[in-house]
VOVEX-730917 format. One line per field, with one value per residue (C-alpha): z, x negated, y; residue in one letter; residue number from 1. Coordinates in Angstrom, 2 decimals. Layout:
<recs>
w	c(Z / ...)
u	c(X / ...)
v	c(Y / ...)
res	c(A / ...)
n	c(NUM / ...)
</recs>
This chain:
<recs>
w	c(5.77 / 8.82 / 9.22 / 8.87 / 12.17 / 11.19 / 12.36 / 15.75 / 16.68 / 15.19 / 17.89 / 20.78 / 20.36 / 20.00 / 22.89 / 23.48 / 24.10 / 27.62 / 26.23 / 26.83 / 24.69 / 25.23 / 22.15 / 22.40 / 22.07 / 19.09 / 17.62 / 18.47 / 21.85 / 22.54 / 18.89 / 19.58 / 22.98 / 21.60 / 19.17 / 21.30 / 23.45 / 20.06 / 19.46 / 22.78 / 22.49 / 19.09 / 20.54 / 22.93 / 25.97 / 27.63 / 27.59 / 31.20 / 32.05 / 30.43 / 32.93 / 30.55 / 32.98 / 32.08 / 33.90 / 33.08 / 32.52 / 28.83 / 28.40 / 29.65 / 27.49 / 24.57 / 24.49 / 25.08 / 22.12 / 19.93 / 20.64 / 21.20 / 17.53 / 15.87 / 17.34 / 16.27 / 12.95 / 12.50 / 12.83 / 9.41 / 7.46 / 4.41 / 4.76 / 2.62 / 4.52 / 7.28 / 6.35 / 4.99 / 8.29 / 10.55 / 8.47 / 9.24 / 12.84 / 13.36 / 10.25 / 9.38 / 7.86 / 10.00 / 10.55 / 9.64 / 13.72 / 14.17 / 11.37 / 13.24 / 16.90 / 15.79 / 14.68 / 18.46 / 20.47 / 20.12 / 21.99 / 24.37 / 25.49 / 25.86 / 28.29 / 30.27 / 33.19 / 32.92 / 29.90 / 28.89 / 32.41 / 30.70 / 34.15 / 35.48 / 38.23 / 40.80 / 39.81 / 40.32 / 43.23 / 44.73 / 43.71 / 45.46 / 48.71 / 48.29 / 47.99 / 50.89 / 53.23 / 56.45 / 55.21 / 53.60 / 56.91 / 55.84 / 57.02 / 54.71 / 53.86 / 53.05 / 50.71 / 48.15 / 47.27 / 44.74 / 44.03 / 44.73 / 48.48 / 48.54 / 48.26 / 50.72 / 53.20 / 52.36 / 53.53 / 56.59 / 57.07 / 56.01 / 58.13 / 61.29 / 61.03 / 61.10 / 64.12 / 66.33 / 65.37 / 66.57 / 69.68 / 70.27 / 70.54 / 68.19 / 68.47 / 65.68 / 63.12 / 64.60 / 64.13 / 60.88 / 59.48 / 61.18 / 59.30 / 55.85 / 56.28 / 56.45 / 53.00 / 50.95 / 49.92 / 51.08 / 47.18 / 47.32 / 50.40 / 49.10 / 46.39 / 47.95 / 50.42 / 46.84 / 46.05 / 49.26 / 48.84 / 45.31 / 46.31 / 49.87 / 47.89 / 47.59 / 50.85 / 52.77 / 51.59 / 52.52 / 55.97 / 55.87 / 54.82 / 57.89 / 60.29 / 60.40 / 62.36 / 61.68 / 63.17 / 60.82 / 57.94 / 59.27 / 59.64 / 55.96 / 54.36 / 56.40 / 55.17 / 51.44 / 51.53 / 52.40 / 56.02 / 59.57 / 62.11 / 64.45 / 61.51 / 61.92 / 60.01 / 63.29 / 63.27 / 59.67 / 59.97 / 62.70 / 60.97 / 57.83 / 60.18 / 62.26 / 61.69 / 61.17 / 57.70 / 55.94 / 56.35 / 58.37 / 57.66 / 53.66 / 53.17 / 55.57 / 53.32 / 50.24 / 51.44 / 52.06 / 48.74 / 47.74 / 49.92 / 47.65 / 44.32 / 42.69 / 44.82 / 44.18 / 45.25 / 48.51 / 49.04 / 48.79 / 51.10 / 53.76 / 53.46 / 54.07 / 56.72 / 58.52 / 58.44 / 59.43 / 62.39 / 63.68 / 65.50 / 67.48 / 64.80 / 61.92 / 61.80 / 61.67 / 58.74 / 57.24 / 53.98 / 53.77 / 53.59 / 50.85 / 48.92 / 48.38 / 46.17 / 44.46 / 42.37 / 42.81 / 41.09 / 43.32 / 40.76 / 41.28 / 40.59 / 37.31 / 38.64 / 42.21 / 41.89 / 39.04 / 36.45 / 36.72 / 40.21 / 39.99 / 37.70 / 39.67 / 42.68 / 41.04 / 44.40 / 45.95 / 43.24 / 43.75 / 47.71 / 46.59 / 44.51 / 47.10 / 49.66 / 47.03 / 46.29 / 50.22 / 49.94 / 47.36 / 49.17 / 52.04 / 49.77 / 48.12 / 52.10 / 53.44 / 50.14 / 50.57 / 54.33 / 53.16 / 51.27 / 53.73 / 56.20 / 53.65 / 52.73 / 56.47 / 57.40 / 53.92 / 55.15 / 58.85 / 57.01 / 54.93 / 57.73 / 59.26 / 56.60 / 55.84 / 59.17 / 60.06 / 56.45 / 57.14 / 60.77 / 59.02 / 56.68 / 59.26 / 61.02 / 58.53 / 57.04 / 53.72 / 51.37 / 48.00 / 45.20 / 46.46 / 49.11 / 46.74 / 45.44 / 48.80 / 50.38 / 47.70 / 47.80 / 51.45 / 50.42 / 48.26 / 50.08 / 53.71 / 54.20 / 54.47 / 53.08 / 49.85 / 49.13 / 48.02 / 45.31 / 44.53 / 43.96 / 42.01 / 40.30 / 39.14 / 37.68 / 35.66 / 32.92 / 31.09 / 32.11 / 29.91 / 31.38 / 29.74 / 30.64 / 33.03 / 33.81 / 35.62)
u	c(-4.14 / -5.94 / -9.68 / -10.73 / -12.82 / -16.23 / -16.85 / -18.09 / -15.14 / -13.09 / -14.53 / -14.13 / -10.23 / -10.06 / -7.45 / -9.17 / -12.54 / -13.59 / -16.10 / -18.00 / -19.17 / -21.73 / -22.04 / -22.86 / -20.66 / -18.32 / -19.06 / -15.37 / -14.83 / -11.50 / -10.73 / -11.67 / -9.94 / -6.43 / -6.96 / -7.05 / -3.74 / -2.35 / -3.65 / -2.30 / 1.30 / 1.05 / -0.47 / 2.74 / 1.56 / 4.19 / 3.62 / 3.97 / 1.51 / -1.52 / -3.27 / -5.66 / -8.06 / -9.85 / -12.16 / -10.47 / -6.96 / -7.75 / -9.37 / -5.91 / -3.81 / -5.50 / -5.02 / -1.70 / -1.09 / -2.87 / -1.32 / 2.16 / 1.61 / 0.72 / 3.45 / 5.92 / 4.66 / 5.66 / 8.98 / 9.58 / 6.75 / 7.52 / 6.67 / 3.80 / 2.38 / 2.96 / 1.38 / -1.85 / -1.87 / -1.28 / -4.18 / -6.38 / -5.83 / -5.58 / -8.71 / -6.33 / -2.77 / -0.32 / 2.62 / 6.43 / 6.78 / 4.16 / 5.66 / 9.12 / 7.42 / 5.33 / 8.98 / 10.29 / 6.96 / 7.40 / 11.21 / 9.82 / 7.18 / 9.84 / 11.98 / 9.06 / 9.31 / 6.33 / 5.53 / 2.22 / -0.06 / -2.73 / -4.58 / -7.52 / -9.28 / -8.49 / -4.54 / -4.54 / -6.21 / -3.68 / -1.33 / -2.60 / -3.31 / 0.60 / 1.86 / -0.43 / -1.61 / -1.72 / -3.98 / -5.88 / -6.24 / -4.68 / -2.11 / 1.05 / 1.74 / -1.36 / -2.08 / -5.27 / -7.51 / -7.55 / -11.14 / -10.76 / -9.20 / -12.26 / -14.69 / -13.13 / -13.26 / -17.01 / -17.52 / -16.00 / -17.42 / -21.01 / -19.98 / -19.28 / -22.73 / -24.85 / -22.57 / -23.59 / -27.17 / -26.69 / -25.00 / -27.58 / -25.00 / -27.21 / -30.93 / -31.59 / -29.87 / -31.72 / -35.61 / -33.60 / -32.93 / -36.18 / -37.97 / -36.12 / -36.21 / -40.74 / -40.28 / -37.70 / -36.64 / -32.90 / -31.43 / -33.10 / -31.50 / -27.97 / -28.53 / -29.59 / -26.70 / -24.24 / -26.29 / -25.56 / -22.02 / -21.75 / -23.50 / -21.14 / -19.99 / -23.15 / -24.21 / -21.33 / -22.15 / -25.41 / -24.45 / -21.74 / -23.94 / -26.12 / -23.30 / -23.16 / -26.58 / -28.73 / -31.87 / -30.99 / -30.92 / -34.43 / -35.74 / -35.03 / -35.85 / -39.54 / -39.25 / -38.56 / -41.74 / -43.86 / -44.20 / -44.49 / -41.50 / -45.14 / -46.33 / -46.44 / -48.09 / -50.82 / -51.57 / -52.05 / -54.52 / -56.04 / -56.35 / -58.15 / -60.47 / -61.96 / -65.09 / -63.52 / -61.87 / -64.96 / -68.85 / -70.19 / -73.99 / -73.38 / -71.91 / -73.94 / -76.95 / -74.99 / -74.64 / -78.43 / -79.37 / -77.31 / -79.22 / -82.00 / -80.16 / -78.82 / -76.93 / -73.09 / -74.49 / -76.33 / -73.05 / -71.32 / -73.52 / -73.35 / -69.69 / -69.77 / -72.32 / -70.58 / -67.40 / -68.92 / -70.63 / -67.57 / -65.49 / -63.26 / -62.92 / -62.40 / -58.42 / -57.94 / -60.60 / -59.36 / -57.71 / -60.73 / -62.73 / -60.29 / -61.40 / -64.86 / -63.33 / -60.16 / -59.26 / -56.77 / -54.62 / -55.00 / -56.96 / -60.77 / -63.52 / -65.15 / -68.28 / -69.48 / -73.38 / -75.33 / -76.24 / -80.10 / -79.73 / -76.94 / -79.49 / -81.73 / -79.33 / -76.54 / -75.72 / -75.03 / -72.58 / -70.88 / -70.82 / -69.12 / -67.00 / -65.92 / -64.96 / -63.00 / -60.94 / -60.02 / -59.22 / -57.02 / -54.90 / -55.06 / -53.80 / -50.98 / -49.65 / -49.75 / -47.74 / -45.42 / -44.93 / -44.52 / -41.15 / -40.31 / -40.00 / -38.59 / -36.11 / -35.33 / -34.50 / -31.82 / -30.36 / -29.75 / -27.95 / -26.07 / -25.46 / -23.92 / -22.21 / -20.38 / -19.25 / -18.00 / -16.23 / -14.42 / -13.37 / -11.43 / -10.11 / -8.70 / -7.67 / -5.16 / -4.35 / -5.93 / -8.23 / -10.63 / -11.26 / -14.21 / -11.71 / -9.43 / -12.33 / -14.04 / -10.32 / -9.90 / -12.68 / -12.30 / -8.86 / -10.42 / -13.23 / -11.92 / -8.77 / -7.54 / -3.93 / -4.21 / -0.40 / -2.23 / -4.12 / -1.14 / 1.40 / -1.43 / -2.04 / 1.40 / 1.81 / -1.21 / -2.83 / -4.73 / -7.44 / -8.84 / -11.29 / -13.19 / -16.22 / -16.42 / -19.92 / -18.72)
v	c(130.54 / 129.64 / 129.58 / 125.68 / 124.07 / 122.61 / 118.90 / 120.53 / 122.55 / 118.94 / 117.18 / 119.60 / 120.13 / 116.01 / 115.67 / 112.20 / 113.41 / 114.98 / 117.62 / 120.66 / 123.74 / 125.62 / 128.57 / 132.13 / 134.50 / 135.25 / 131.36 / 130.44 / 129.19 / 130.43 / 129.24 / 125.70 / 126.11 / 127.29 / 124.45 / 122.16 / 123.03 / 122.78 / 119.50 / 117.72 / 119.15 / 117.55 / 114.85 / 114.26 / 116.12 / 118.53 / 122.31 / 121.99 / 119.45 / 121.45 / 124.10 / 126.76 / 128.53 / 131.55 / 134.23 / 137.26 / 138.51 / 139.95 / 136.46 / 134.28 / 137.29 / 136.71 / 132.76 / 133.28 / 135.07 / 133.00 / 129.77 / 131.19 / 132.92 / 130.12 / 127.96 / 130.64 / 130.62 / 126.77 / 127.16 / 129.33 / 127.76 / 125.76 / 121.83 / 122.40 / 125.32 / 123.80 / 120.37 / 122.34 / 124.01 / 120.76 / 118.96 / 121.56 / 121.79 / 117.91 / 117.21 / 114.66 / 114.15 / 115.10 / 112.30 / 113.05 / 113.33 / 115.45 / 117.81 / 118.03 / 118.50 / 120.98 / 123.47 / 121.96 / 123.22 / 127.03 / 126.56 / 123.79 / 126.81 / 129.05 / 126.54 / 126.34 / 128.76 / 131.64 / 130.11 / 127.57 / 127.99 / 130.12 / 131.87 / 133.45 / 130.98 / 133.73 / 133.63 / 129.76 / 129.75 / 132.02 / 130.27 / 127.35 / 129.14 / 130.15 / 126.63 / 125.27 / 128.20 / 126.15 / 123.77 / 126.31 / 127.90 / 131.20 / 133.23 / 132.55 / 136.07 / 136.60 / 140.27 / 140.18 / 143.10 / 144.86 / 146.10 / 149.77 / 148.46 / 145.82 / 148.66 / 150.84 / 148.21 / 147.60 / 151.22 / 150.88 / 147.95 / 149.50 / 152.28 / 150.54 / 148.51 / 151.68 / 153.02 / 150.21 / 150.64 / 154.03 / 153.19 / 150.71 / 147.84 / 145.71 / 145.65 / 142.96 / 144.90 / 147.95 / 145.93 / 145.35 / 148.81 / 150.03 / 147.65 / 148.47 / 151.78 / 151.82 / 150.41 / 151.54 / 154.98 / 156.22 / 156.04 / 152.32 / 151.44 / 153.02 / 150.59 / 147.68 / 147.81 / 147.75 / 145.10 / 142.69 / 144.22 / 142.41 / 139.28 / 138.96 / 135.40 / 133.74 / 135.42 / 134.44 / 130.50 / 130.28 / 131.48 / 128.83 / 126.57 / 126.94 / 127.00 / 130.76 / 130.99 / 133.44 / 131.48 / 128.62 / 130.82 / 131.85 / 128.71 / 127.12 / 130.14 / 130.00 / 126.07 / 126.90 / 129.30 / 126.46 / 127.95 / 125.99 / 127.33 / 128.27 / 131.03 / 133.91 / 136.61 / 136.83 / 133.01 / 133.32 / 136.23 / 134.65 / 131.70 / 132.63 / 134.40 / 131.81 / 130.23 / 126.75 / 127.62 / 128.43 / 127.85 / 130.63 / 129.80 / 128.98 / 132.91 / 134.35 / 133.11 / 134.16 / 137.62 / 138.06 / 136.98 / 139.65 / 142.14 / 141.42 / 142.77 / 145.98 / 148.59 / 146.94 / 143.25 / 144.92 / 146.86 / 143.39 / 141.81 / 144.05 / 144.42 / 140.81 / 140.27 / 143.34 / 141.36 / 137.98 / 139.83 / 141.21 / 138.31 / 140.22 / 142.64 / 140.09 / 140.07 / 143.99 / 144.56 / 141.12 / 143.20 / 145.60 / 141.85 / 140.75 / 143.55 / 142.35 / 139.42 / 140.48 / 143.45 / 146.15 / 143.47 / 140.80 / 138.98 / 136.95 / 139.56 / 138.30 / 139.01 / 138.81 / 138.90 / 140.79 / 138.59 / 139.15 / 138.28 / 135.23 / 133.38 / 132.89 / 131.67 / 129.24 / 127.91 / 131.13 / 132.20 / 128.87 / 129.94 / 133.21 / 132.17 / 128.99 / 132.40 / 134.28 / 131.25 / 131.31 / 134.72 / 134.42 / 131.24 / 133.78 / 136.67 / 134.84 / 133.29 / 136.95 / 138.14 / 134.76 / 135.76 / 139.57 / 138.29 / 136.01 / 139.18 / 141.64 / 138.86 / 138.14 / 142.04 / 141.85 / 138.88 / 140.39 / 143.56 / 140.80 / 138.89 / 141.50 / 143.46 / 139.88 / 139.10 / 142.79 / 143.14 / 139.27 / 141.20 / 143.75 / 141.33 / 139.23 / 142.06 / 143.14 / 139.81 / 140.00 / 138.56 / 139.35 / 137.45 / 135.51 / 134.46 / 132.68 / 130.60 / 129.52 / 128.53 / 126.70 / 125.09 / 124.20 / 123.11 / 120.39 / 119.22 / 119.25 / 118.49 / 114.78 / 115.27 / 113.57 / 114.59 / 118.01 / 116.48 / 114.04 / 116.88 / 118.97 / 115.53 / 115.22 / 118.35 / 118.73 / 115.98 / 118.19 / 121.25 / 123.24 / 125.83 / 128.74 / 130.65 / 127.50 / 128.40 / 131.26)
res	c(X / X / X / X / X / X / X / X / X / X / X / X / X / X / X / X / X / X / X / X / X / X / X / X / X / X / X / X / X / X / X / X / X / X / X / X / X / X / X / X / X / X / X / X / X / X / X / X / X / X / X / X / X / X / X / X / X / X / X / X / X / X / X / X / X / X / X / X / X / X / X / X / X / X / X / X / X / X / X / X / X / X / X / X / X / X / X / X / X / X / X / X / X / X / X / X / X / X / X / X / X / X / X / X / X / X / X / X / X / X / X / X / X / X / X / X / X / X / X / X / X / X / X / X / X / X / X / X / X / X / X / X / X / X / X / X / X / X / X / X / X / X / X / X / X / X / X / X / X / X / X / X / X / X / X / X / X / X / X / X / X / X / X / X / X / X / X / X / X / X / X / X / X / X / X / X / X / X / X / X / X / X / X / X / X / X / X / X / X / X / X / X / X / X / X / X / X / X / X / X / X / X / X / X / X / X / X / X / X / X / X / X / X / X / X / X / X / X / X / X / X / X / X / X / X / X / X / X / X / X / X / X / X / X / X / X / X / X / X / X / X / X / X / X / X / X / X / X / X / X / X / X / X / X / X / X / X / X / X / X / X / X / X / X / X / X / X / X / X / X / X / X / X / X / X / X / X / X / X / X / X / X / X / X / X / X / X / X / X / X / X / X / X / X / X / X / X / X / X / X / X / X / X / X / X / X / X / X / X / X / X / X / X / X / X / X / X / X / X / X / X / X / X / X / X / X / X / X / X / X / X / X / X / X / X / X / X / X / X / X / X / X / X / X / X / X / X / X / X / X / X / X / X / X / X / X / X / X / X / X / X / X / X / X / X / X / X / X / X / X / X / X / X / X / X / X / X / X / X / X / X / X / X / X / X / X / X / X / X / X / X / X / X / X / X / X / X / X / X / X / X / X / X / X / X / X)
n	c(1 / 2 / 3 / 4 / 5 / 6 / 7 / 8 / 9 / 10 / 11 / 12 / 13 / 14 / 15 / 16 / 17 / 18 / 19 / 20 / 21 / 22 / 23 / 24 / 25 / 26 / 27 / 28 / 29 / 30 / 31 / 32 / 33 / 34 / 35 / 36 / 37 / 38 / 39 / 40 / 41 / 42 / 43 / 44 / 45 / 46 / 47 / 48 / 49 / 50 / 51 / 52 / 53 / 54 / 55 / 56 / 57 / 58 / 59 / 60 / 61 / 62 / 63 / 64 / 65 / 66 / 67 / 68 / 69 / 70 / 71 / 72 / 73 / 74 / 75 / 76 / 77 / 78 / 79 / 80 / 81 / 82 / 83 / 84 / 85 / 86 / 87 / 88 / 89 / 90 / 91 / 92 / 93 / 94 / 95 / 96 / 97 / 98 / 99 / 100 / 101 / 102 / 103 / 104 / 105 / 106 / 107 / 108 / 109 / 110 / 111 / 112 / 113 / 114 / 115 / 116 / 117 / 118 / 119 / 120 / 121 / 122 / 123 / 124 / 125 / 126 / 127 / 128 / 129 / 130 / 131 / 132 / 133 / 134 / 135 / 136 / 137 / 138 / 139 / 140 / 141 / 142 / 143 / 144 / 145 / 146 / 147 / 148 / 149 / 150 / 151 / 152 / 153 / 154 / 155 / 156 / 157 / 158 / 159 / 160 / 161 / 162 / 163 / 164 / 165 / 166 / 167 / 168 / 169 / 170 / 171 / 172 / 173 / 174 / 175 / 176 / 177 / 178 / 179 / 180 / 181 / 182 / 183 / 184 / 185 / 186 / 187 / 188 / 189 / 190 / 191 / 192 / 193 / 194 / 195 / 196 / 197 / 198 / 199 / 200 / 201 / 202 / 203 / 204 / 205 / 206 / 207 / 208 / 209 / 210 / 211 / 212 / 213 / 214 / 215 / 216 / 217 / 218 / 219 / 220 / 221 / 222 / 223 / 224 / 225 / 226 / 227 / 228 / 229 / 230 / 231 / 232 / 233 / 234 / 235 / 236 / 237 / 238 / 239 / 240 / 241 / 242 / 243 / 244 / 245 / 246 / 247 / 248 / 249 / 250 / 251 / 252 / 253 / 254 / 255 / 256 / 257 / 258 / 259 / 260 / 261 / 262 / 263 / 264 / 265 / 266 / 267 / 268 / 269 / 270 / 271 / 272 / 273 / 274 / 275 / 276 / 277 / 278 / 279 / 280 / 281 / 282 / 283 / 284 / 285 / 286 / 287 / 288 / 289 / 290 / 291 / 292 / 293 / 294 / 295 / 296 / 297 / 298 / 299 / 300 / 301 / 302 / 303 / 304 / 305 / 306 / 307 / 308 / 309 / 310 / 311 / 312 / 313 / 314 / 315 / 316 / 317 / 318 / 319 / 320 / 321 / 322 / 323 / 324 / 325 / 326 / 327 / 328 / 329 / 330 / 331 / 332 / 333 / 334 / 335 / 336 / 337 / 338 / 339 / 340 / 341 / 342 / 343 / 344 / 345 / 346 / 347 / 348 / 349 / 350 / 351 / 352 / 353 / 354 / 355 / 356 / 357 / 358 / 359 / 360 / 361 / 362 / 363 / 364 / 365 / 366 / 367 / 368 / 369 / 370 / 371 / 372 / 373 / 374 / 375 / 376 / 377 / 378 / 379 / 380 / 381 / 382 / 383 / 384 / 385 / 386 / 387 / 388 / 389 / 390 / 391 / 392 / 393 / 394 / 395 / 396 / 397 / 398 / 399 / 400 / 401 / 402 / 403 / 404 / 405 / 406)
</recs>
């Protein structure tokens, strides 16, 4: 006997409803999914018209086998089994039609050619790119990757990056490395160029996205940091060190009161009358300045005059406390800027990783999985034939994707 569907899984194999599940895993998606094909072949839907899309082969294999087991199983089942079995799928009495279709579906199945179209998204697309390579913009005869080939190629490609840095036939990727190479250790850097080799799809569409320029990449990333295209990591120094962005006279007086207190608030004070004194000076001992207000942390100093002594002076706590606040807004832009430069010396190895691994791929006329999905995509979105979507159109009614938030 099969296992009944609650009112749930009844509503998401309804062949009427457009729907979508989201469950962890083991609840029964691919249940309510195989359910479902069953449902609109019963419904009157041809085997041929339904397209199942999964994310992995096991995944597509193991639909297959369900459905195509259960439909085998209605041909030698009594009317009664096969009635109890109907009603459960359906939640409702099946019809006398629906009883004779359902012994017809496993051979209707088995006249269509390659069976029900139960594939991974990477087999359709391919399939697509197959039927309509030239507007695809893809060499007919086109050969896909496996993954071992994929990661050779990455090598080479990685390879061939670090040999022009060497030749000194690239100087940005050079500042690049340099820069990488201060801060990270070499098993770091191993692993952070495997992890630009993984990302290469998201990568690769972001520099699409910005018309494969590197400066534009720059640019909105130094927007989406909340950073002018003018700053700099200088003009912010400079800035938080100029007399204009805080009152010089207000801390000055702070830090003398201080002078008059235990030895920590006269160390404070002359740490920050020393600092005030030395304009030219300021933007070198800036972090040294910082110091005086935040903890190893990062974090406001709970305490920045003695108690004893910060009773007595209310206003110049306030004063203190006014500076530390600025330090901290200056803290947090340096860190900001910090990742905007870390991130901008990853992108340039991504930037370049990408561009030297599509060479090779173009060289030899092949593509990878990530491929499939982005020519695809182009397919849909850019090209004015409408035929495409009129012959897809006329072949499918029905899609039924799983994992589709992969």
């Amino acid at each position: 006997m099969m296992e009944k569907q609650t009112p749930e899984q009844l509503m998401a194999s309804d062949p009427k409803a457009s729907v979508w599940v989201g469950a962890s895993a083991g609840t029964g998606k691919t249940f309510v999914l195989s359910n479902r094909v069953l449902r609109l072949m019963l419904a009157g839907s041809r085997p041929n018209k339904i397209l199942c899309l999964t994310y992995t082969n096991n995944a597509a294999a193991e639909m297959a086998i369900r459905v195509n087991k259960r439909l085998s199983g209605w041909i030698s089942r009594t009317d009664d089994e096969l009635y109890n079995e109907l009603n459960i799928v359906l939640g409702t009495s099946p019809t006398d039609s629906q009883m004779v279709l359902a012994r017809k579906l496993f051979a209707q199945v088995l006249d269509v050619p390659g069976g029900l179209k139960i594939q991974t998204i990477h087999s359709f697309c391919q399939s697509l790119l197959g039927r309509f390579p030239i507007e695809a913009k893809v060499s007919p005869n086109f050969d896909l990757l496996d993954d071992i080939t994929i990661n050779e190629h990455l090598r080479h490609s990685q390879d061939k990056m670090l040999q022009d840095i060497d030749d000194g036939t690239n100087d940005q990727l050079s500042k690049a490395l340099n820069y990488l190479s201060s801060i990270l250790a070499e098993d770091t850097f191993t692993k952070l160029m495997k992890s630009l080799s993984n990302e290469r799809g998201g990568l690769e569409q972001l520099f699409v996205r910005n018309s494969s320029n590197f400066s534009q990449v720059v640019s909105s990333l130094k927007t989406l940091l909340g950073f002018l295209k003018t700053d700099s990591r200088k003009t912010i120094i400079d800035a938080a060190c100029h007399n204009n962005h805080f009152d010089h006279s207000e801390l000055s007086q702070a830090a003398k009161v201080l002078l008059d207190g235990s030895t920590t608030d006269v160390k404070r004070g002359e740490d920050i009358l020393s600092w005030l004194g030395d304009i030219e000076g300021r933007p070198k001992r800036l972090e040294d300045y910082m110091q005086i207000f935040l903890t190893g942390k990062f974090e406001l100093r709970a305490r920045l005059m003695t108690k004893k002594l910060g009773d007595g002076h209310p206003n110049e706590v306030d004063i203190l406390f006014m500076e530390a606040e600025r330090v901290m807004f200056i803290n947090e832009r340096l860190r900001a800027f910090t990742l905007f430069e870390n991130t901008c010396a990853i992108l340039r190895m991504g930037f370049e990783l990408i561009n030297t691994y599509k060479k090779r791929k173009n060289n030899r006329n092949v593509v990878d999985y990530d491929d499939l999905i982005s020519k695809v995509s182009f397919l849909f979105e850019n090209v004015s034939a409408s035929w495409i979507l009129y012959k897809l159109d006329e072949g499918i009614d029905h899609i039924l994707i799983d994992e589709a938030q992969d």
